[in-house]
N, C-alpha and C positions, 0 to 999 in steps of 0.2 A: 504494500500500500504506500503512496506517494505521501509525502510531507507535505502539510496544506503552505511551507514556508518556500517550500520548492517556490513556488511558481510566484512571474513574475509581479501581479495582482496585489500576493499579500507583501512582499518585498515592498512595492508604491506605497502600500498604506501605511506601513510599518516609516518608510523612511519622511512622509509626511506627519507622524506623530497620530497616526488615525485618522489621519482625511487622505482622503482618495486624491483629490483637488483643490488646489489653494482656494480661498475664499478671495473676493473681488478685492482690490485696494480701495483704498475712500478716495482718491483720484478718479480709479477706474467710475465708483460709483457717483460722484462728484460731475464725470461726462455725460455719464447713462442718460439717453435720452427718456423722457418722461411720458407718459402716455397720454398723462393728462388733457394734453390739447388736441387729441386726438379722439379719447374715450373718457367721458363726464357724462357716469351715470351711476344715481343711486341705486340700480338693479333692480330697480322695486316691479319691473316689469315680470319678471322670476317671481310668478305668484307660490306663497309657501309661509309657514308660518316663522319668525323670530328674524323678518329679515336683515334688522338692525344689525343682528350675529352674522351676518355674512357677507353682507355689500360691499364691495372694493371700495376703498378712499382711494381714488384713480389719482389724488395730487400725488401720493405715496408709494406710488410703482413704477419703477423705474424698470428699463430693459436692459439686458445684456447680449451675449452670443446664441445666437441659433441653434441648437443642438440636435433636434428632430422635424419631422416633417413629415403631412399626411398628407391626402387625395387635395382636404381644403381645411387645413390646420396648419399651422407652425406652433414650435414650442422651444420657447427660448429660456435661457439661463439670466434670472433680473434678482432685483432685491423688491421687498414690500416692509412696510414699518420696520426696517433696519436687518433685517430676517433673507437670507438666500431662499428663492422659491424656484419655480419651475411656473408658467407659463404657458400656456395653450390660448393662443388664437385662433377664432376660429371664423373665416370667412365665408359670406354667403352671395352665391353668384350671383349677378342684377341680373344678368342674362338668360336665367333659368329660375321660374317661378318657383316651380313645384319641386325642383331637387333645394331652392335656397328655402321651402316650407318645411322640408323634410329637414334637413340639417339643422333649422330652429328646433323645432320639435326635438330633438336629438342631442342638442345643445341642453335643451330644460329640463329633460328628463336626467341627464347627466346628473347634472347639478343638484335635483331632488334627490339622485341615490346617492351621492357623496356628501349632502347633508345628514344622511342617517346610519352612516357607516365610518365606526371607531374600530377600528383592531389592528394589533403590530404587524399586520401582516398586508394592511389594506393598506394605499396610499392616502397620507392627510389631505383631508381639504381645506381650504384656507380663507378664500373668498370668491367673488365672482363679481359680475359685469356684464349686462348684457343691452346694447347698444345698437342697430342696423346701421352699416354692414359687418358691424366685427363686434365678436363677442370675443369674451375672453376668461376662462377660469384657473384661480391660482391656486396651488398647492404645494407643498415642503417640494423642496431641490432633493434629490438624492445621487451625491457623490458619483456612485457605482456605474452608473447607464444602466442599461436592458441587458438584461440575462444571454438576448441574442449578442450581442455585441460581445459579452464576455467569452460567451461559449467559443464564437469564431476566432477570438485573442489563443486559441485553447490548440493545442494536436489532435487530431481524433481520438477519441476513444482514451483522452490522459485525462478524465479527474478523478481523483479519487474515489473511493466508494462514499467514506465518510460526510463528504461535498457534496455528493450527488444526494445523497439522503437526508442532509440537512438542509438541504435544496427544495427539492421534495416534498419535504413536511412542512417547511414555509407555506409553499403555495398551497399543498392540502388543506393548513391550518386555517389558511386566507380564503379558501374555497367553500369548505364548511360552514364559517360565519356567514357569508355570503348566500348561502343555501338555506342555510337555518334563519336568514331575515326574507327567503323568500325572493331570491333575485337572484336572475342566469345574469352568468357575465358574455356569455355568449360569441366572445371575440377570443379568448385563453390561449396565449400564444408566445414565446419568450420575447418577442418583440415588447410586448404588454406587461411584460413581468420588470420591474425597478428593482436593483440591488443598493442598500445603503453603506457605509462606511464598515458598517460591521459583516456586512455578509448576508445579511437579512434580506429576502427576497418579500417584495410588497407586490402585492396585486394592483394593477394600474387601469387605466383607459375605459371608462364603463359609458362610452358612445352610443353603443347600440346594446346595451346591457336593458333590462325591462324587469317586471315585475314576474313572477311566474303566471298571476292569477292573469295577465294582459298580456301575452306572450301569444300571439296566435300562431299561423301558419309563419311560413320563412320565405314566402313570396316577394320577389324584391329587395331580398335578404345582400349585404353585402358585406359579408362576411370574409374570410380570406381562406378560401380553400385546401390551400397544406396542410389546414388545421380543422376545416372544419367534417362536421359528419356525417356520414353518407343521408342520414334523413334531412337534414337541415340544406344539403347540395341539390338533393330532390326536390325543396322546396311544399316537406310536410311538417305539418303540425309536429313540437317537440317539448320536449321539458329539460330539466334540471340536465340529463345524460347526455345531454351534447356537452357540456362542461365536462363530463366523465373523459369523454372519445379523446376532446383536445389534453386534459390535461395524461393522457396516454403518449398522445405523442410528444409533448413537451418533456416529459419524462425519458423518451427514446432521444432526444434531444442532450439532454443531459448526460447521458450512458454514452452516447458517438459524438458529442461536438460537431454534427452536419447538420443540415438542412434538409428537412423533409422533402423527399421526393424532387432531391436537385438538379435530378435529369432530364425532368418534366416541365414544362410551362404551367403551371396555375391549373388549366382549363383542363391539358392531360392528367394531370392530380386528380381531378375531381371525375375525370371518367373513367381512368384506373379503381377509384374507392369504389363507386355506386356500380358498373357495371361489372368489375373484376374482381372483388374485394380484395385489393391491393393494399397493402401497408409497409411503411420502410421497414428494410430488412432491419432482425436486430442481427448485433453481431454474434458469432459461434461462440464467442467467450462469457457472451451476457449472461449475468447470474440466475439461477432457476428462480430466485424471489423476485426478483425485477422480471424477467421475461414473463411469470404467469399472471402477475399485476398487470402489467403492460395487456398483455394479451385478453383479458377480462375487462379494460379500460376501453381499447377499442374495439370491443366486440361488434359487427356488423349488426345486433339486436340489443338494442336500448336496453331492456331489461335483464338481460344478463351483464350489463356493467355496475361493477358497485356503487354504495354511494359514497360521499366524502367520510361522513362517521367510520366505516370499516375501512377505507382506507388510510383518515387518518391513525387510527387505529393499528394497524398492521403495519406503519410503518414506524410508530414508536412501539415496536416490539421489535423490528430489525433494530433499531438502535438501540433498544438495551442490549441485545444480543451482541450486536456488533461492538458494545462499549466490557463486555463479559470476553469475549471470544472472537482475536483479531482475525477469524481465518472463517467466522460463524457463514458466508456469502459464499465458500465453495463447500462447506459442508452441510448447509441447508436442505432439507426436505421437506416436502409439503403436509408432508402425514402432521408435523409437529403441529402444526397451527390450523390444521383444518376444521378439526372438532373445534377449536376455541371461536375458529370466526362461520361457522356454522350456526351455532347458536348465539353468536352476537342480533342479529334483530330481538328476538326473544328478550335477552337480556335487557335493551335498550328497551324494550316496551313495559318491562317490569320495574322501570326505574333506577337500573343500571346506568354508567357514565362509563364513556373511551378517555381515555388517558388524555 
């Protein structure tokens, strides 16, 4: 097993005293162009309750460097009352009614779920602003970048196991909450996944994240198909188990340091899944605990994938294991644990708790 000091990730943070990246100088922020005259709005148009709690003071946001960038987003690195944040702009076409309708819609609904979502595992939110034609919502800066980004910094198939598992149960842990308030994130993808200073993977981007109870079909769905699942690329009604599928493959992700189905365009992706049921190879060496997780995560039938509970679950039992017994990942069998998460629904319906 690899030393998490090996690599060159933890050396940056280690030699920056625990930041990943220096913070801005008061010069640098002293330049920063200000939004202000650009965006003055008390957001009040974000119908919701305690708005006073979340309106951007737009005197007090300052920009920095560009860092990401979507279809009709940008997201940049600024400050807000004295504080590094992250930034999301988000534009809406004049040119096109009905997709700059959709993207409002999309913008507010955001914003509604990241006002009801606190856990270490979820990205903070911070304020908001919503303005025609540019809206904009702010939340905590995090050091780290996207999971994707790191993973590609990586050799194939080099991270540890221990990484990969406390990788893992980040996003599970992050996924569960998520699930247990009732809300598909529906995009789950390491592009979406944020690393902080510590290693802590947050769950990010809830664009097109919804409610379960108002989740209908996937019609019009724009999704990113590497990721998403074969019912959802069909464009049928879904639930919580498309999160199941994606966070399968982000986990395959983790295990090989590649890119789902990087041989493929997007489009071939999504006709490989639904008509061939195709899914990236894992590798010959992948461990029996992670291949049959994986392989039960993207099941081609919703219902045989599990839920976040059991697999949070199962994977802080690899980790005690693995913190017991450095070699526990090639001596693993399935027999050990199957009675236990066999009867995990039961239990949890009797009043039982996953770790």
């Amino acid at each position: 097993m690899k030393n998490l000091k090996n690599f060159s990730w933890y050396k940056q943070i280690a030699a920056n005293n625990g930041k990943l990246e220096r913070r801005l100088s008061l010069g640098e922020y002293q330049r920063a162009e200000s939004w202000s005259k650009y965006l003055v709005s008390s957001g009040a148009e974000i119908k919701g309750g305690g708005e006073d709690e979340w309106s951007a003071d737009m005197s007090q946001l300052y920009i920095g460097n560009k860092f990401a960038s979507g279809k009709h987003s940008r997201i940049y690195r600024g400050i807000y009352k004295q504080k590094d944040v992250a930034i999301k702009l988000v534009s809406l076409p004049e040119e096109d009614t009905e997709l700059a309708a959709l993207i409002e819609r999309q913008f507010t609904s955001e914003v509604a779920l990241l006002l009801r979502l606190k856990h270490q595992n979820i990205i903070t939110f911070i304020a908001a602003c919503k303005k025609t034609p540019v809206f904009c919502i702010i939340t905590e800066y995090l050091a780290g970048g996207s999971l994707r980004k790191f993973l590609h910094q990586q050799e194939p198939y080099s991270l540890p196991q221990n990484l990969i598992l406390k990788m893992a149960l980040d996003i599970a842990c992050g996924m569960q909450y998520l699930h247990a308030e009732g809300i598909l994130h529906r995009d789950l993808k390491s592009e979406n996944l944020l690393l902080d200073q510590d290693m802590r993977v947050k769950v990010a981007d809830f664009g097109i994240s919804c409610l379960e109870s108002q989740c209908g079909s996937a019609k019009g769905f724009t999704g990113t198909y590497r990721w998403m699942a074969p019912e959802m690329i069909k464009e049928k009604r879904h639930t919580k188990k498309v999160d199941i599928y994606s966070f399968g493959i982000v986990l395959w992700e983790l295990l090989t340091a590649l890119t789902p189905f990087d041989d493929m365009t997007p489009e071939q992706a999504a006709f490989a899944v639904c008509q061939k049921n195709a899914r990236p190879p894992l590798p010959p060496d992948c461990p029996l605990a992670f291949r049959n997780l994986i392989n039960r995560c993207w099941s081609s039938n919703p219902d045989k994938r599990p839920h976040f509970e059991e697999i949070v679950a199962l994977l802080e039992s690899y980790k005690e294991s693995l913190q017991q017994d450095a070699d526990f990942f090639s001596t693993y069998t399935p027999q050990e644990y199957g009675k236990f998460f066999r009867c995990l629904p039961n239990c949890l319906s009797a009043g039982g708790s996953t770790p």
